[in-house]
C-alpha positions, 0 to 999 in steps of 0.5 A, spaced: 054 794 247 061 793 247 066 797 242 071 794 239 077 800 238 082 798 233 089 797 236 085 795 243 087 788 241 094 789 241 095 793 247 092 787 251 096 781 248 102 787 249 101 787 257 100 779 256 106 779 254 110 783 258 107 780 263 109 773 262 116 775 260 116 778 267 115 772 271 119 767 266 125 771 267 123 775 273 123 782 275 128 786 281 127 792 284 132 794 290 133 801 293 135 804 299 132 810 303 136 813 307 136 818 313 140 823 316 142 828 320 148 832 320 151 827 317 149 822 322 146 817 319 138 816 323 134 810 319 136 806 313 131 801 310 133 797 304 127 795 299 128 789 295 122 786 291 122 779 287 116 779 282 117 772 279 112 766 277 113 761 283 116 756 278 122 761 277 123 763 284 123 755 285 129 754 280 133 760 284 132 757 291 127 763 294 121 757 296 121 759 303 113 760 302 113 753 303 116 752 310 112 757 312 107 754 317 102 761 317 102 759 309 102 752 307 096 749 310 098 743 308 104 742 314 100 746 319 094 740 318 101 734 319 104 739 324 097 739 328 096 731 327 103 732 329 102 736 336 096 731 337 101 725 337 106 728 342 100 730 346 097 723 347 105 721 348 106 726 354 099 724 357 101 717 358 108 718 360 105 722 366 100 717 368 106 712 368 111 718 372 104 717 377 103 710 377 111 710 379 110 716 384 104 712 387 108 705 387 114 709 391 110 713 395 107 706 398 114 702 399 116 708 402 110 707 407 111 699 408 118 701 411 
């Protein structure tokens, strides 16, 4: 049996909303973490962190998701048709070589 809890309502419909804000406009978060040792500087590592909905990451140019072989299974699926035209291309450019090699070698001997 569920219990309705006045103002339940309203929190989530808030965190909607100020999720949805979120990814329209976007959200940045950058920080660095530096470590030294007597003024030496030993490791720096840069955070940056983008939280936005994919059509805004679009509009601002970050699309690199899409380029990405290991995350478009669509490209990886051309690319294998792809490798497997240039695999039948290589094979019949070896048996021409051979075919060539073959005619060559058999002048070659006539002389």
């Amino acid at each position: 049996m569920a219990i309705d809890l006045p103002g339940s309502h309203h929190r989530g419909s808030g965190l909607v909303d100020v999720l949805d804000r979120v990814l329209d406009k976007g959200l940045v978060i950058a920080g660095d973490i530096r470590v030294s040792l007597a003024e030496v500087e030993l490791l720096t590592i840069r955070i940056r962190l983008l939280v936005c909905s994919l059509d805004k990451a679009q509009e601002i140019g970050l699309d690199w998701w899409r380029y990405d072989r290991d995350l478009s299974p669509g490209k990886l699926r051309g690319s294998i048709a792809e490798n497997e035209n240039l695999r039948a291309e290589i094979r019949k450019l070896q048996a021409r070589v051979e075919a060539l090699t073959a005619t060559r070698g058999g002048s070659r001997r006539r002389r």
